[in-house]
N, C-alpha and C positions, 0 to 999 in steps of 0.2 A: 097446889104445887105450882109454883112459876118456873116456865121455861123457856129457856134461849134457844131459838131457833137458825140460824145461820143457815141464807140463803143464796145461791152462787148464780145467776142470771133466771132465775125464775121468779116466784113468789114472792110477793104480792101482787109483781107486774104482770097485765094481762096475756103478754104474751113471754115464751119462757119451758124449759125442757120439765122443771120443777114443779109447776105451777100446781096442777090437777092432784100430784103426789101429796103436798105439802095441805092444799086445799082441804082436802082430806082428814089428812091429820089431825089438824087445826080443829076444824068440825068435829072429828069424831073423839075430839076429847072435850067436853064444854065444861069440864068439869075444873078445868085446869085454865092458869093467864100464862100465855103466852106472850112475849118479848121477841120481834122480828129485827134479824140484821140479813138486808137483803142489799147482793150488790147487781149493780145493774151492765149489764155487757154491751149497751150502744145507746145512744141519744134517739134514736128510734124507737127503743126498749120504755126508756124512761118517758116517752111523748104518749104511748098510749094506753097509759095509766094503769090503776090497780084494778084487782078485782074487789069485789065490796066484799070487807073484812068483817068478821063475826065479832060480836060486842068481847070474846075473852082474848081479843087483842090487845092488850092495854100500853104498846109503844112500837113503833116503826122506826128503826134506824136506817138510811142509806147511807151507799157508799158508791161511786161508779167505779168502774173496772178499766173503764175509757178514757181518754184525757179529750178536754173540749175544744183542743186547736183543731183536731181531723177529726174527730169522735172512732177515733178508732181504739182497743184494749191499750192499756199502757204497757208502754215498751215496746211499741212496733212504728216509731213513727220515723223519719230520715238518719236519725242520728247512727253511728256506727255503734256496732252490737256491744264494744268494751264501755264507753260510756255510757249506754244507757243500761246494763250494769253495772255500775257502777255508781251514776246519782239517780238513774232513775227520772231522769227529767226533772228533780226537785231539789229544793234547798234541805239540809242536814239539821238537823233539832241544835236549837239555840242550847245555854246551859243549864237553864233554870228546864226544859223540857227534856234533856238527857239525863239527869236526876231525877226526874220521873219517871221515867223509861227504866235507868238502873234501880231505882227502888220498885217498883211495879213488879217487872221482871225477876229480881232478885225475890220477893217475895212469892211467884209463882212459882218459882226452878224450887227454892226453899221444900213448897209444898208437897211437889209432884216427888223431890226425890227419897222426905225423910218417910220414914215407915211411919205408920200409923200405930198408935197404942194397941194394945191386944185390949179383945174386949169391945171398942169401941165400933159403934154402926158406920158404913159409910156416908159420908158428908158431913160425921161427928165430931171434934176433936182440933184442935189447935192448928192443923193440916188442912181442913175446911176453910176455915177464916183466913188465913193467910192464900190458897186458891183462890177463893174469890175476891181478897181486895187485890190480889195481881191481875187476875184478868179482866177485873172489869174497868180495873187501872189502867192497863195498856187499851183494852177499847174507848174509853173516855179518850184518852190521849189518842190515836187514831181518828177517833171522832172530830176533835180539836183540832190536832197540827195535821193529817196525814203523813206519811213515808215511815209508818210501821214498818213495812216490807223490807226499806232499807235500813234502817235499826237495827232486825231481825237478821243481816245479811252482817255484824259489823265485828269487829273483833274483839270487841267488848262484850256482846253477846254470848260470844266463844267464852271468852272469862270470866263471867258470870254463872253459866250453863258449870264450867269446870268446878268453880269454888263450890257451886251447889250442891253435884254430886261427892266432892273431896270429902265436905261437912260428918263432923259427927254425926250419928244415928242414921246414917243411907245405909242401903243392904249392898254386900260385896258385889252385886251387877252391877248396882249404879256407880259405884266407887270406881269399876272396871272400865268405864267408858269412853272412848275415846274420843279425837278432835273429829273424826267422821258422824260420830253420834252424833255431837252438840250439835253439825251443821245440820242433821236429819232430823233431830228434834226442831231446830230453828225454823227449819221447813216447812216443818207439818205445822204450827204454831201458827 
């Protein structure tokens, strides 16, 4: 089985609140490849390195949390609080990358909202495939351009999230959801 692991200032790096947890984990499954997305919370974090990774590691993604002008998290540096919500300190996806983003996405929202076949196991089914080429679509592209986050945050995303759950074959909660949901799915996302 290969697993995605998503790591929030700990693991890999040596030092980190996750570290010893994940460490673990990792080890006491050797049975399994594991796939690291670890982000890093300071230029300090990332200076003094990882811990030595067990061979069923077979990929390390980073991501920092920080921006390299002050090394401090993103979105706490001088600017006033409405812009930097707003761009986030960064430039907005060109058009050829927000057609990846609305296909990606679209493809995700898709998954999560139709029902699954009766009968079928989980991770089976037409609803599998389309999960995983959305999200590993939006992390590629993350990986790529960054300002997922502000994507995530956009009104398109609201319209998307909506048309998903409107869709044929969703159950009557998803259908029921409102623009507070999409923003709280977008969140947690």
């Amino acid at each position: 089985m290969r697993i995605g692991l998503l790591t929030d200032g700990g693991y890999p790096y040596a030092t980190g609140e996750s570290r010893l947890w994940c460490d673990r984990l990792v080890r006491g499954l050797p049975q399994h490849t594991f796939d690291l997305f670890a982000l890093s919370r300071s230029a300090h974090q990332e200076d003094q390195g990882w811990v030595r990774l067990p061979p069923q590691v077979s990929r390390v993604r980073t991501a920092p949390l920080w921006t390299p002008e002050d090394g401090t998290l993103r979105g706490s540096g001088e600017r006033g609080l409405l812009a930097r919500l707003v761009t986030g300190g960064e430039p907005s996806y060109g058009r050829r990358d927000r057609r990846r983003y609305t296909e990606h996405l679209t493809a995700l929202a898709a998954a999560i909202c139709t029902s699954d076949e009766a009968g079928t196991e989980p991770g089976e089914g037409p609803g599998a495939e389309l999960f995983t080429e959305g999200l590993y679509g939006l992390a590629e592209l993350a990986r790529e351009r960054g300002g997922l986050h502000l994507a995530l945050r956009s009104e398109a995303t609201v319209r998307i999230l909506e048309a998903a759950s409107r869709a044929r074959g969703t159950g009557r909660t998803v259908q029921n959801a409102t623009v507070p949901d999409h923003l709280a799915f977008a969140a947690e996302l």
